[in-house]
C-alpha positions, 0 to 999 in steps of 0.5 A: 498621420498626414503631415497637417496632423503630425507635431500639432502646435499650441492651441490658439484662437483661430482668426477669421477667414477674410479671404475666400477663393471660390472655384469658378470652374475647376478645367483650364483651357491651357496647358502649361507645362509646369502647373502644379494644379493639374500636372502634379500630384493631385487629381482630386480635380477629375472628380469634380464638375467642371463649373460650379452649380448655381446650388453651390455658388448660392450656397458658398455666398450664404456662408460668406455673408454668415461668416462676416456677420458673426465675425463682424467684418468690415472687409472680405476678399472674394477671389474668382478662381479656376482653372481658368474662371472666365470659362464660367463667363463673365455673366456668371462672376458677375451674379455671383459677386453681387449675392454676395454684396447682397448677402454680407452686412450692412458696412462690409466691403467685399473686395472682389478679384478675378485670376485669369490667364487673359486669353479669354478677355474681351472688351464685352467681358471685362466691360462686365467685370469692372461694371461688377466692381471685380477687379481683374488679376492677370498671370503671365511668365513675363512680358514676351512670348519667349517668356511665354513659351511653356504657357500653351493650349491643350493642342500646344499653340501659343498663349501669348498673343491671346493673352497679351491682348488680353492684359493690354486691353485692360490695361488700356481701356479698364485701368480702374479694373486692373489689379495687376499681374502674377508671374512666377520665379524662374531663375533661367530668364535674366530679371531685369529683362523680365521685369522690364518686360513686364513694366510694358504691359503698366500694371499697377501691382506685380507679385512675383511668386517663388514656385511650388517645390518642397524638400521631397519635390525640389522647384526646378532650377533649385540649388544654391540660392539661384531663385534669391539672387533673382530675386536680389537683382529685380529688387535692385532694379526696381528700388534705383528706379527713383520713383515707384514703376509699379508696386512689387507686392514682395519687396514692400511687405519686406520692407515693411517687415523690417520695419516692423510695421504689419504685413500679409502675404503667405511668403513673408511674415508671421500673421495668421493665415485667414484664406479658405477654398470653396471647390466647385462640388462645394468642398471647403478647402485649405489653398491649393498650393498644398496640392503641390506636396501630396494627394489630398493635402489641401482637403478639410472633408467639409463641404459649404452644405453641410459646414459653416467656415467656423468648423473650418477654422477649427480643422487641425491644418488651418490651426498649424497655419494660424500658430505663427512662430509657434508652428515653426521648426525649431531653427526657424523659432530660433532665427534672427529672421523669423519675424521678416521670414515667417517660416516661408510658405507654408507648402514649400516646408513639406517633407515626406514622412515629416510633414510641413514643420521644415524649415522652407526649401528656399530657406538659404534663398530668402535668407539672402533676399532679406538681408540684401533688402535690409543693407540696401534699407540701412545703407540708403535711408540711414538717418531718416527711417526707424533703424533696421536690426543690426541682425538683419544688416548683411546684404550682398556685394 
């Protein structure tokens, strides 16, 4: 039994999906040394075409505007992924996104964002996509080219200046279409040198993303909370600064949290899961972080042609995702933190042979980032902002 099977929670109604990642072209044009996509277990991505059709993106577009319509939604995330989706050209993303404001209900926003590594960008493309409405995601390791380093083709030169071009090109002549940046955790650069790095390059929004590991496959550089107090050290940076650089996705989900107020993202919190992959030959998916615990982890056996997204809703592992606490480790249901933590992500709590109900392998990790953001929330607001629990007051020196 797979472990999106195994130790089943609780039946409860499925939300809807509200964000739909569609595979624009499934190859890349770098090679990064540490991708889990194309360097880990899984290959179901050989097998697939490169670029979607145009049978499948008609298609996934008619699902998406049939799913708003049934579910009544008055706003949907269409992310424009790969690979890299600009290999699909620019052209394309754009006819795509309009079928799909065209086919969605009347007072439905379709909210559209391209991932892209930026190599690929110039000031005709980008003039495309922010003349569409899609908005423009950009992944980076930081803002240098020795942050860079494992970023590279596939004949192993260099991204960084393409890409460099790329976000400041954006940054400086679309700031309307610029969404931000992507950068993952590593705990071997010194964060505030990367953070402020970064700042160079005036993103409006920066998610900063633990990297994909689990209990069978730790993340490189794991051990001790080294990924937290990362993490502890940019959040101090970035809450002295004294007014807000940029927004940290990370960081004002926390706070919100632990103020009680509702937050989303897929690292923090208890809010059911609503996201869904469309695959390039069609395949409806779970997210592709899954492909970092096993072959076939992220697989539903669905497909757009023969399958609406309520059957999605109703497969056994989008089910496990949208159970909250209920879905969660014994420990993790029985700690004070689990409404701030949420369990972690979801990919990050796999074992072989258990499946994903763990505790997450960063576990002691987000225990000290959420109690370091607490003290330092008690400690600063202290009589001006609803008091945060006295079980979350612990903070660091």
């Amino acid at each position: 039994m797979s472990g999106n099977t195994a130790a089943r929670p609780p039946a409860v109604s499925p939300r809807p999906f509200r964000q739909f990642i569609v595979k624009m072209h499934g190859r890349c044009n770098l090679a990064c040394r540490y991708c889990y996509l194309y360097e880990g277990p899984d290959h179901t991505w050989r097998t697939r075409p490169a670029a979607a059709p145009a049978d499948v993106l008609q298609r996934t577009a008619d699902r998406i505007a049939r799913h708003a319509h049934g579910h009544a939604l008055t706003t949907v995330s269409l992310v424009l992924h790969g690979g890299e989706p600009l290999l699909a050209g620019a052209d394309t993303l754009a006819r795509f996104t309009d079928d799909v404001r065209a086919r969605v209900p009347a007072g439905c926003t379709v909210q559209a964002t391209v991932q892209t590594n930026a190599t690929l960008l110039t000031r005709e493309r980008a003039a495309v996509l922010a003349r569409h409405g899609i908005r423009i995601g950009i992944s980076l390791d930081g803002g240098s080219a020795a942050h860079n380093a494992r970023r590279v083709d596939h004949t192993g030169r260099p991204s960084w200046p393409a890409a460099a071009r790329g976000a400041r090109l954006v940054a400086e002549h679309f700031p309307e279409a610029y969404a931000g940046l992507l950068t993952v955790v590593d705990p071997t650069t010194d964060p505030v040198d990367l953070y402020e790095s970064l700042l160079d390059l005036h993103p409006p929004a920066l998610d900063l993303l633990l990297p994909h590991g689990n209990w069978s496959a730790p993340p490189p550089h794991w051990g001790g909370t080294r990924h937290g107090a990362w993490l502890c050290r940019i959040f101090d940076r970035w809450w002295s600064a004294g007014h807000r650089e940029t927004r940290v996705r990370l960081f004002e989900e926390c706070l919100a949290l632990l103020l009680g107020l509702p937050a989303a993202t897929e690292s923090l919190g208890l809010q059911p899961f609503d996201a869904v992959v469309v695959e390039t030959d069609g395949s409806i998916e779970q997210v592709d972080s899954l492909k970092s615990a096993y072959e076939g982890a992220a697989e539903t056996g669905l497909d757009v042609f023969r399958h609406d997204f309520d059957q999605a809703l109703r497969h056994p592992g989008v089910a496990a995702r949208q159970a909250g606490r209920a879905g969660l480790a014994d420990r993790c249901r029985a700690c004070p933190l689990v409404t701030v933590c949420g369990g972690g992500h979801y990919a990050h709590r796999y074992r072989a042979g258990q499946g994903f109900r763990n505790p997450s392998v960063y576990c002691a990790d987000l225990q000290l980032f959420i109690q370091h953001v607490a003290g330092r929330l008690a400690r600063d607001t202290r009589g001006t902002r609803p008091a945060v629990p006295a079980s979350l007051e612990g903070g660091t020196p």
